[in-house]
ZADO-1210 file (C-alpha; in nm, 4 decimals, padded with zeros to 6 digits):
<atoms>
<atom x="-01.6745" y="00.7586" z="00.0650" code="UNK" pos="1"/>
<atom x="-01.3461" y="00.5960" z="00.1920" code="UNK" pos="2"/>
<atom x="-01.0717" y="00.7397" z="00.2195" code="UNK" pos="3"/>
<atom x="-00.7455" y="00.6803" z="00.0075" code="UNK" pos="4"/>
<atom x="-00.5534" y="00.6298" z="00.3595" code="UNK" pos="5"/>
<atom x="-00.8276" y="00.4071" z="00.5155" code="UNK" pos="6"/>
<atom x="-00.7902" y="00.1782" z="00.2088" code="UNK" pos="7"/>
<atom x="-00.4580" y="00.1522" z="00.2841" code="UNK" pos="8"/>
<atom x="-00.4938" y="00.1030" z="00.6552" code="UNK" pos="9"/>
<atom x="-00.7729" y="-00.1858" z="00.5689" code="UNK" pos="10"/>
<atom x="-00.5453" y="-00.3541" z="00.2934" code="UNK" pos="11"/>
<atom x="-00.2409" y="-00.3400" z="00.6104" code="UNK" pos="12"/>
<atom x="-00.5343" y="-00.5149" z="00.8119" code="UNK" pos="13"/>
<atom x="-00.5762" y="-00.7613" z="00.5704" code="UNK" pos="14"/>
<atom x="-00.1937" y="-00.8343" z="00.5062" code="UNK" pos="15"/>
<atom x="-00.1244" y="-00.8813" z="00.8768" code="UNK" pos="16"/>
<atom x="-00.4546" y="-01.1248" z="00.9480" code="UNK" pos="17"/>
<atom x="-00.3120" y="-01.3225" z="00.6512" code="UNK" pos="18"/>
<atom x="00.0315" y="-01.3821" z="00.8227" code="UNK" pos="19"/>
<atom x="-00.1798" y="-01.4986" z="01.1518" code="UNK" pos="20"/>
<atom x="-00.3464" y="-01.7240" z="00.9014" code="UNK" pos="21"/>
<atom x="-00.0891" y="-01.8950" z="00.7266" code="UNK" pos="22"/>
<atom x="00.1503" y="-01.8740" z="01.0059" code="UNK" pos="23"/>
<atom x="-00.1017" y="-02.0251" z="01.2941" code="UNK" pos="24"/>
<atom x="-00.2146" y="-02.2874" z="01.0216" code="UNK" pos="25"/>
<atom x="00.0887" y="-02.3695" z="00.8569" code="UNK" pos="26"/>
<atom x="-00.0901" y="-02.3192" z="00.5329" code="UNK" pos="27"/>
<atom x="00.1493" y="-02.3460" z="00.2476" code="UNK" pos="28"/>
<atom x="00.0353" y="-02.1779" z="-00.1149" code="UNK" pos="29"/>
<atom x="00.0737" y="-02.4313" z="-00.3411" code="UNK" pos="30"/>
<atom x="00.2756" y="-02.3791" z="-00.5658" code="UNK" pos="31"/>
<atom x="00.6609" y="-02.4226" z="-00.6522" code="UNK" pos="32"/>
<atom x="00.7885" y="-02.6821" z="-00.4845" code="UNK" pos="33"/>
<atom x="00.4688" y="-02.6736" z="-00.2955" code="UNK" pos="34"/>
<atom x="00.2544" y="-02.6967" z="-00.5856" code="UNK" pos="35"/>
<atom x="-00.0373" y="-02.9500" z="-00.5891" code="UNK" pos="36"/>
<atom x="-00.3179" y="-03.0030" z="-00.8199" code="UNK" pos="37"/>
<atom x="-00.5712" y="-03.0252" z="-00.5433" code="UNK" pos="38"/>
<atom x="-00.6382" y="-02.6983" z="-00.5847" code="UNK" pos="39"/>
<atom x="-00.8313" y="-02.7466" z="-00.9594" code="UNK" pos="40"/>
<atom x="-00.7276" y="-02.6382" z="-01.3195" code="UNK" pos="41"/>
<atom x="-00.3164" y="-02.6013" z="-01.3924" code="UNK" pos="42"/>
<atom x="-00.1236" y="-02.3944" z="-01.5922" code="UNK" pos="43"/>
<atom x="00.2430" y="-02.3725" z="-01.7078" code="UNK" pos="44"/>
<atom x="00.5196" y="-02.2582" z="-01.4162" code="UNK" pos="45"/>
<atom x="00.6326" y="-01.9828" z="-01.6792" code="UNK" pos="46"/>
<atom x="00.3544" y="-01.8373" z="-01.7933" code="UNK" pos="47"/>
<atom x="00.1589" y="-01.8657" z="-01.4208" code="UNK" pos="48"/>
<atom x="00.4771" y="-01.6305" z="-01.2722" code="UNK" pos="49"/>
<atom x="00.4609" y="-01.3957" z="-01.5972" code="UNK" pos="50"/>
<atom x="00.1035" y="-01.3486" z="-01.5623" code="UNK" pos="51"/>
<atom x="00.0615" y="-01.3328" z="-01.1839" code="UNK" pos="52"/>
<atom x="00.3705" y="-01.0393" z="-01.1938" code="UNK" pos="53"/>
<atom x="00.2167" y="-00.8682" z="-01.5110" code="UNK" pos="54"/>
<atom x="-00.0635" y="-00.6209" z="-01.3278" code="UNK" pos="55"/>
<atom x="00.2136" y="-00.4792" z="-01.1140" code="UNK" pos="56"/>
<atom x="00.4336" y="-00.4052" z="-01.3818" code="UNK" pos="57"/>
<atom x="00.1873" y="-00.2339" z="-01.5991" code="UNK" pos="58"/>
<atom x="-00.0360" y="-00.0941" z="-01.3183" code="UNK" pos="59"/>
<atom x="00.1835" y="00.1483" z="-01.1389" code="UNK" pos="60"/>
<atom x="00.3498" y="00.3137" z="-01.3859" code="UNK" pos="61"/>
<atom x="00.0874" y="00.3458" z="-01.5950" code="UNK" pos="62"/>
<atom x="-00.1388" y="00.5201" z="-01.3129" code="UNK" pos="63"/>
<atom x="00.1713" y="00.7283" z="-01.2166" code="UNK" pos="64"/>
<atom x="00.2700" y="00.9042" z="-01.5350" code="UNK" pos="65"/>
<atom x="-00.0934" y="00.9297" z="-01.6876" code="UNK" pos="66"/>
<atom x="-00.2403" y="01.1072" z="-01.3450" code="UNK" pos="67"/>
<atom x="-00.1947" y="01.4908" z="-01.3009" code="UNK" pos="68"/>
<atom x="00.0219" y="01.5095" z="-01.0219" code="UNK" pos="69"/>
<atom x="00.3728" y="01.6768" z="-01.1224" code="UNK" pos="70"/>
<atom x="00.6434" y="01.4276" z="-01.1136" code="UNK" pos="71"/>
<atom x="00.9139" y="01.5138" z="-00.9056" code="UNK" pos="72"/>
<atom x="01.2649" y="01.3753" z="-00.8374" code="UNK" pos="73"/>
<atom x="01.1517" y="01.1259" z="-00.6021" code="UNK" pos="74"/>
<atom x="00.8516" y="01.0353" z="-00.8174" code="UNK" pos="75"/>
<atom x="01.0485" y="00.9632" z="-01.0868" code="UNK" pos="76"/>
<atom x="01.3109" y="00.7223" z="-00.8936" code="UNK" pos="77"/>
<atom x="01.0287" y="00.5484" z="-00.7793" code="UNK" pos="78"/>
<atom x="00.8435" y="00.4438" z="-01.0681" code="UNK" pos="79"/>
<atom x="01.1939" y="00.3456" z="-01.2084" code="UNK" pos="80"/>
<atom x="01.2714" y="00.1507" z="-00.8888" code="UNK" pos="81"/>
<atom x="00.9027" y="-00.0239" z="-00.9923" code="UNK" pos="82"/>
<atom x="00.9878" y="-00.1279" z="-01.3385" code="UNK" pos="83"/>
<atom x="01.3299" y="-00.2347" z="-01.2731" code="UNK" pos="84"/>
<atom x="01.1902" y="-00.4898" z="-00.9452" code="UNK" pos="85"/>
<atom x="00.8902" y="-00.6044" z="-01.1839" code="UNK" pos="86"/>
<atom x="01.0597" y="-00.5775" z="-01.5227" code="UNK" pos="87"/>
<atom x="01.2690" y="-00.8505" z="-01.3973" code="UNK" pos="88"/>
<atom x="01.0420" y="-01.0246" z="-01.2396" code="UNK" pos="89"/>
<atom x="00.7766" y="-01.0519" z="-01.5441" code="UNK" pos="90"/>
<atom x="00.9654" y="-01.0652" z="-01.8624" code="UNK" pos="91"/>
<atom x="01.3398" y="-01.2072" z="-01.6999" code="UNK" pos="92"/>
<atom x="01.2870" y="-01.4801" z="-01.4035" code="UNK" pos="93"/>
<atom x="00.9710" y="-01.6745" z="-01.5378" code="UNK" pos="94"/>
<atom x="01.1614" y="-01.7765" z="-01.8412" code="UNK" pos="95"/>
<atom x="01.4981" y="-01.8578" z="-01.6192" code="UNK" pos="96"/>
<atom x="01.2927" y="-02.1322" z="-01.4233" code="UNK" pos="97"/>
<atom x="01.4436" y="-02.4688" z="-01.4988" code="UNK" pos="98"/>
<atom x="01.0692" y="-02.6037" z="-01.4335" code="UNK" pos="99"/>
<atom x="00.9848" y="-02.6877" z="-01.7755" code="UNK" pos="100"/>
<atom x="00.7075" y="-02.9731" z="-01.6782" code="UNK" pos="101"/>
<atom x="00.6174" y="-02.7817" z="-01.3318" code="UNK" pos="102"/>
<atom x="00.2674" y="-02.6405" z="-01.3261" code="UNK" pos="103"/>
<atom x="00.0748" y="-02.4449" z="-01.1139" code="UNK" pos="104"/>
<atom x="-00.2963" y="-02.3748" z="-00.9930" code="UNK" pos="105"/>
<atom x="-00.4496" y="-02.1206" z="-01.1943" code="UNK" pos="106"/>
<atom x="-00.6514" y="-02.0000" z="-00.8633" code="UNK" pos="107"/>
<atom x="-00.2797" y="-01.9412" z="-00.7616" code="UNK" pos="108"/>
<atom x="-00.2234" y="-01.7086" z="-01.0484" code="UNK" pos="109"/>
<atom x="-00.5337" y="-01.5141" z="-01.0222" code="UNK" pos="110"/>
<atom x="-00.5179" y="-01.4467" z="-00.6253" code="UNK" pos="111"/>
<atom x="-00.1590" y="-01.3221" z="-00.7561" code="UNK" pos="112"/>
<atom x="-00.3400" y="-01.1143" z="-01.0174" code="UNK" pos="113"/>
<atom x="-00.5628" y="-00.9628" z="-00.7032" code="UNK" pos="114"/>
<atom x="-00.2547" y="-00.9036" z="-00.4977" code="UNK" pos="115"/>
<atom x="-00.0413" y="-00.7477" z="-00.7545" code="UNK" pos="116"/>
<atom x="-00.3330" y="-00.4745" z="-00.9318" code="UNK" pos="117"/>
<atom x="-00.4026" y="-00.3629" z="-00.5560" code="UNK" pos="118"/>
<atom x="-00.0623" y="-00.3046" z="-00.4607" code="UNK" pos="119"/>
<atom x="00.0104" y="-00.1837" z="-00.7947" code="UNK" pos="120"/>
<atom x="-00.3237" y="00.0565" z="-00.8237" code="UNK" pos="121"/>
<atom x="-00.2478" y="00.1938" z="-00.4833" code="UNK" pos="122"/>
<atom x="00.1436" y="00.3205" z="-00.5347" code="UNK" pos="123"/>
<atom x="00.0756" y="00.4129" z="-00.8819" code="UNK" pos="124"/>
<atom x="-00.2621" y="00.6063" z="-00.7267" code="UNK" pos="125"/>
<atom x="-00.0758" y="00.8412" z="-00.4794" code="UNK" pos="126"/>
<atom x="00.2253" y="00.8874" z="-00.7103" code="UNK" pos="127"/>
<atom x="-00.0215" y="00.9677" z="-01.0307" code="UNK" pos="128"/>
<atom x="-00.2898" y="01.1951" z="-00.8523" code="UNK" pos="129"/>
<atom x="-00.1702" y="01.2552" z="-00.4711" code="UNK" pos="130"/>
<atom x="00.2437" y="01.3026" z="-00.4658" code="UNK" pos="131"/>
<atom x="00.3491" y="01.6801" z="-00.4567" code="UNK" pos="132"/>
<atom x="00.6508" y="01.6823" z="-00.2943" code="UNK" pos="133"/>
<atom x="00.9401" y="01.8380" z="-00.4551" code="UNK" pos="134"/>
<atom x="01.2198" y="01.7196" z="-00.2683" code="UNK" pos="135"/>
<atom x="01.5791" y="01.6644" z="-00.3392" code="UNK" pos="136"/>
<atom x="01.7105" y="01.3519" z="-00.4078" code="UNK" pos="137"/>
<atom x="02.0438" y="01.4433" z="-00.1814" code="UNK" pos="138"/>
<atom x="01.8349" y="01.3598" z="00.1227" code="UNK" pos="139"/>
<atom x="01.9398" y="01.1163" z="00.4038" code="UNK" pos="140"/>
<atom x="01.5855" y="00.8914" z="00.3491" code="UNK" pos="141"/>
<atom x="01.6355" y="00.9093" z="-00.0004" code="UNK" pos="142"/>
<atom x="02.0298" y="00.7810" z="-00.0638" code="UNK" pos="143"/>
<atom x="01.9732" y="00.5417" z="00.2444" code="UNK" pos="144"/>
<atom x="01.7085" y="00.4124" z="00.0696" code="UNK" pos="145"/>
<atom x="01.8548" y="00.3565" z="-00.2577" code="UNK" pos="146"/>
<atom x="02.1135" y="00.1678" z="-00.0538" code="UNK" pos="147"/>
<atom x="01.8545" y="-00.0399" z="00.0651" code="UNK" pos="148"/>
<atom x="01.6982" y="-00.1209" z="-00.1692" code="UNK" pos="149"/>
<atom x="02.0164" y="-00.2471" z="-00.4264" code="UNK" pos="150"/>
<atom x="02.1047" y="-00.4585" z="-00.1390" code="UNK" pos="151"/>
<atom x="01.7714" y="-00.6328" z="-00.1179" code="UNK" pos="152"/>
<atom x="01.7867" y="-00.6997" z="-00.5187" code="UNK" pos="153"/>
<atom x="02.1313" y="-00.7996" z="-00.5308" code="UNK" pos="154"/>
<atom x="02.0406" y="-01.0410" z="-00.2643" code="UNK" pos="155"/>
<atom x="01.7071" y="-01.1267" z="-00.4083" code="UNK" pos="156"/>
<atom x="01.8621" y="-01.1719" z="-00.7848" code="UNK" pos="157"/>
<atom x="02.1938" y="-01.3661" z="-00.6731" code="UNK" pos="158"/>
<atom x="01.9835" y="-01.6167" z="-00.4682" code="UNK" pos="159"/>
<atom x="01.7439" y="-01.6782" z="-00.7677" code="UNK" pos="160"/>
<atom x="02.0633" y="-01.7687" z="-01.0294" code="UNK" pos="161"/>
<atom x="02.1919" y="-01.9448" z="-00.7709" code="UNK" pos="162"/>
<atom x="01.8608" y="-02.1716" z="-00.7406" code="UNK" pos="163"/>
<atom x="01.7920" y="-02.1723" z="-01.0755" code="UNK" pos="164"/>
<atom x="02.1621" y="-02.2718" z="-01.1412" code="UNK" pos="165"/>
<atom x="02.1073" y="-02.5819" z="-00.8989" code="UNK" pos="166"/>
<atom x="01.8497" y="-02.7186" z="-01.1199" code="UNK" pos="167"/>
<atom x="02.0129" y="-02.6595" z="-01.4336" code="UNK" pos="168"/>
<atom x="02.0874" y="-03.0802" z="-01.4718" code="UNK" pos="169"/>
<atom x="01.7548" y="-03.1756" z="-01.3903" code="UNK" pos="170"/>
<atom x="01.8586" y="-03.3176" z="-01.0617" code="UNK" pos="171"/>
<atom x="01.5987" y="-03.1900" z="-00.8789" code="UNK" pos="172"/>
<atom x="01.5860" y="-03.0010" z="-00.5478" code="UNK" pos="173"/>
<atom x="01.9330" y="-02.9840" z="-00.3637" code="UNK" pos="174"/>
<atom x="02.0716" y="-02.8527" z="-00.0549" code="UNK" pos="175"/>
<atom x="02.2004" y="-02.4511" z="-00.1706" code="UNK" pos="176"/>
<atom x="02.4883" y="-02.3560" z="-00.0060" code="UNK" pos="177"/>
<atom x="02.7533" y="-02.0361" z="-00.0089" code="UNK" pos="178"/>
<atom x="02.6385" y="-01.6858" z="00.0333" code="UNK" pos="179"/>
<atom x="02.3289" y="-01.5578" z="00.2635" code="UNK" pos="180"/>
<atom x="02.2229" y="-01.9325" z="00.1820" code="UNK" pos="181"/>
<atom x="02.4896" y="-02.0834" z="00.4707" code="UNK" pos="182"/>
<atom x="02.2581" y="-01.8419" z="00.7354" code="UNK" pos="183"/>
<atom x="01.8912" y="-01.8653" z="00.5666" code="UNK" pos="184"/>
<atom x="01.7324" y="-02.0952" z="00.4027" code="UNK" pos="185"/>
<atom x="01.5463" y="-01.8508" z="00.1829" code="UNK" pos="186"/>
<atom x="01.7819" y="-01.5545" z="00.1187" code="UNK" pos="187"/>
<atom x="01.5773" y="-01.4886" z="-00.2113" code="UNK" pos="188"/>
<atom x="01.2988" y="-01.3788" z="00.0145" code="UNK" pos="189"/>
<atom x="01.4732" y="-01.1529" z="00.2800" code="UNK" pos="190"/>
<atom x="01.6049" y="-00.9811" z="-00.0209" code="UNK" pos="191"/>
<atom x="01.2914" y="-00.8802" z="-00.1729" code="UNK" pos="192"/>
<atom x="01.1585" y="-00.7675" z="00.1795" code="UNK" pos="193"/>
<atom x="01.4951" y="-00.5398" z="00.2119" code="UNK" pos="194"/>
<atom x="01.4139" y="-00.4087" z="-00.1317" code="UNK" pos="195"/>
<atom x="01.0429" y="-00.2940" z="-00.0488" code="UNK" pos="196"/>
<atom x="01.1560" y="-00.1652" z="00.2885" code="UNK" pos="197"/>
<atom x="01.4463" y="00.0790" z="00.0996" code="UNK" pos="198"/>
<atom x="01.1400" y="00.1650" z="-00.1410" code="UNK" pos="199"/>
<atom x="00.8789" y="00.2717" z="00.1489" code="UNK" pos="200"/>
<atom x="01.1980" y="00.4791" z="00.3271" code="UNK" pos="201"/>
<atom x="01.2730" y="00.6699" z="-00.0578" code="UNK" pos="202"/>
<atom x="00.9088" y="00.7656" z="-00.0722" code="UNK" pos="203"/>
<atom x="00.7632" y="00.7560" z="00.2890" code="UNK" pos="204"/>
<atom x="00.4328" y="00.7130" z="00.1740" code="UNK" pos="205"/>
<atom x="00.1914" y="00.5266" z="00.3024" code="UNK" pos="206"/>
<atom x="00.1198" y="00.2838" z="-00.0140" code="UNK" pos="207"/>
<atom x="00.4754" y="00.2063" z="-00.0076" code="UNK" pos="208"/>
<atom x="00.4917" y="00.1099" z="00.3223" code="UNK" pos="209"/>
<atom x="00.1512" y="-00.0752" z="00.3369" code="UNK" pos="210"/>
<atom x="00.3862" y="-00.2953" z="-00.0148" code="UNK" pos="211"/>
<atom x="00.6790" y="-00.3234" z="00.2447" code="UNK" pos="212"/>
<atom x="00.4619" y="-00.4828" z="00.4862" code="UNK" pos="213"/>
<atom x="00.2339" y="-00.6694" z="00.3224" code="UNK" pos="214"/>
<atom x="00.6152" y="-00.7945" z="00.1329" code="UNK" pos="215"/>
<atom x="00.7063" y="-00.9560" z="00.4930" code="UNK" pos="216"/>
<atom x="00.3551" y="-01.0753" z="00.6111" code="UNK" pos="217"/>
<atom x="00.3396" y="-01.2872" z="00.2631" code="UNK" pos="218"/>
<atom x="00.6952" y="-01.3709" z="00.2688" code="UNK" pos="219"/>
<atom x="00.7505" y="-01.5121" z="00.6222" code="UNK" pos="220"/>
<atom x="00.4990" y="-01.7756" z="00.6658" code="UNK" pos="221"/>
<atom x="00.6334" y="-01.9280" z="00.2530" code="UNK" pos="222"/>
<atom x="00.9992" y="-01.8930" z="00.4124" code="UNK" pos="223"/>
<atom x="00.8780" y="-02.0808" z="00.6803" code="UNK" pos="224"/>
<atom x="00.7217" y="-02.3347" z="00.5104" code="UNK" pos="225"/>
<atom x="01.0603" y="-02.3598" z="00.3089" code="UNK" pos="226"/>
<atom x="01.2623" y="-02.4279" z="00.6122" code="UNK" pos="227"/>
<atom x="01.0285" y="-02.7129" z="00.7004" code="UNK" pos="228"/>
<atom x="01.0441" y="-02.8754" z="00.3732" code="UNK" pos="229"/>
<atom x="01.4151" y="-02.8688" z="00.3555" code="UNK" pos="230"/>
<atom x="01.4026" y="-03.0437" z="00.6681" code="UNK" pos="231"/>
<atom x="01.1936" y="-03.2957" z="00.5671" code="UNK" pos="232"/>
<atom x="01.3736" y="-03.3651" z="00.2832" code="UNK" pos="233"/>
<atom x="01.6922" y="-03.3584" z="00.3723" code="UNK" pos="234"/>
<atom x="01.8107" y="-03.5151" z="00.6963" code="UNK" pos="235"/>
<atom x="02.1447" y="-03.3582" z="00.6735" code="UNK" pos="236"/>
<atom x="02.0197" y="-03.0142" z="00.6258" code="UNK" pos="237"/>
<atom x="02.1897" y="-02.7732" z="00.8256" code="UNK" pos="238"/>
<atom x="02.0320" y="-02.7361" z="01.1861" code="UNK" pos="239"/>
<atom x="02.1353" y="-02.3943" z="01.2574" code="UNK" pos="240"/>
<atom x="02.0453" y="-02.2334" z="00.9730" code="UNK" pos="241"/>
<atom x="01.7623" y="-02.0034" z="01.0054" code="UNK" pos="242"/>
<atom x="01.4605" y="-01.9422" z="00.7702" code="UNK" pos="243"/>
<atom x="01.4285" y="-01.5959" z="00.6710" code="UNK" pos="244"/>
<atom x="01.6769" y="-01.3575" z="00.9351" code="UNK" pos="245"/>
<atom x="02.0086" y="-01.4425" z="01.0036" code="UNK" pos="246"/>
<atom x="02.0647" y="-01.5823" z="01.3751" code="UNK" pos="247"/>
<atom x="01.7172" y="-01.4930" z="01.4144" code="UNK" pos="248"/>
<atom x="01.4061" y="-01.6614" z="01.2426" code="UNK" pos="249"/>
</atoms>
């Protein structure tokens, strides 16, 4: 039988020969401003994000408090860390989106569906029936973590409203500006990658980490793709700014 690690070590496998993929291809998922009806049967913008975010949000904590490993400290912060990240992200942002006529592919939504049980089976998994650690939360890993990872969602959250607010007059896609925004064009993104990363140093598991970097290698090649179509839209976009790291990529 395989073991809980080498499913981990496969689904890492996985995450960085998708990167190769879509980064040596240039393939872009296809939906959001990407979206295209190429790829068969539709749905709503809203109700695709709610959906496609709705296995993670359920999954993990679910597995974690119902398994019969004693919940410690760090446990705890983590599951709460979970819910807070997906809460957000299931019941909050979908119904934000200023995309009332937007649709995307439902094969979109159900690849999401995929994504989001594994990841969510897997941290919920060693939390529920594999986590005994009993550590403080006082530890170095632990508060730098937390630090971490409240960056990544103020940056994540703040670059959403400011999106969303963008499209509040129905103007379409503009050029965003202030904040992370003047360095990257996808601040949004590197914030959600910091928060994963601050998770996977609270908990230094392996699940966690395997999220943190499967976070980047699905990230990166859509921030690229961003960066492209800014650039093709907008001939006075910004030339220096970078995609995803700040002076860097």
């Amino acid at each position: 039988m395989i073991s809980f690690n080498t499913i981990n070590y496969i689904w890492i496998f996985v995450a960085i020969s998708t990167f190769i993929i879509l980064i040596s291809f240039n393939i872009k998922a296809p939906y959001g401003r990407h979206s295209s009806n190429k790829w068969g049967k539709m749905i709503s913008n809203k109700w695709g994000w709610f959906f496609m975010e709705l296995p993670a949000f359920l999954l993990m904590p679910v597995i974690s408090i119902t398994g019969p490993s004693e919940k410690n400290y760090i446990s705890i912060v983590l599951i709460f860390l979970w819910i807070l990240h997906y809460g957000n992200r299931t019941l909050i942002f979908p119904f934000k989106l200023k995309t009332n006529q937007k649709k995307m592919p439902l094969v979109i939504v159900l690849s999401a569906v995929f994504f989001n049980g594994i990841n969510g089976i897997l941290n919920g998994y060693y939390i529920g029936y594999l986590s005994n650690e009993n550590e403080s939360l006082l530890t170095i890993h632990v508060i730098l973590g937390l630090v971490i990872f409240f960056t990544g969602m103020y940056i994540n959250k703040s670059s959403d409203k400011k999106l969303i607010s963008l499209r509040e007059n129905n103007e379409g896609y503009q050029i965003p500006k202030g904040q992370l925004f003047n360095f990257i064009s996808c601040p949004n993104h590197f914030g959600e990658i910091i928060e994963w990363i601050g998770f996977a140093i609270i908990g230094l598991n392996l699940p966690a980490l395997t999220f943190a970097i499967w976070t980047f290698c699905n990230l990166a090649p859509r921030s690229n793709n961003h960066q492209k179509w800014y650039k093709e839209k907008f001939k006075e976009y910004p030339k220096k700014r970078k995609a995803l790291i700040p002076f860097l990529w």
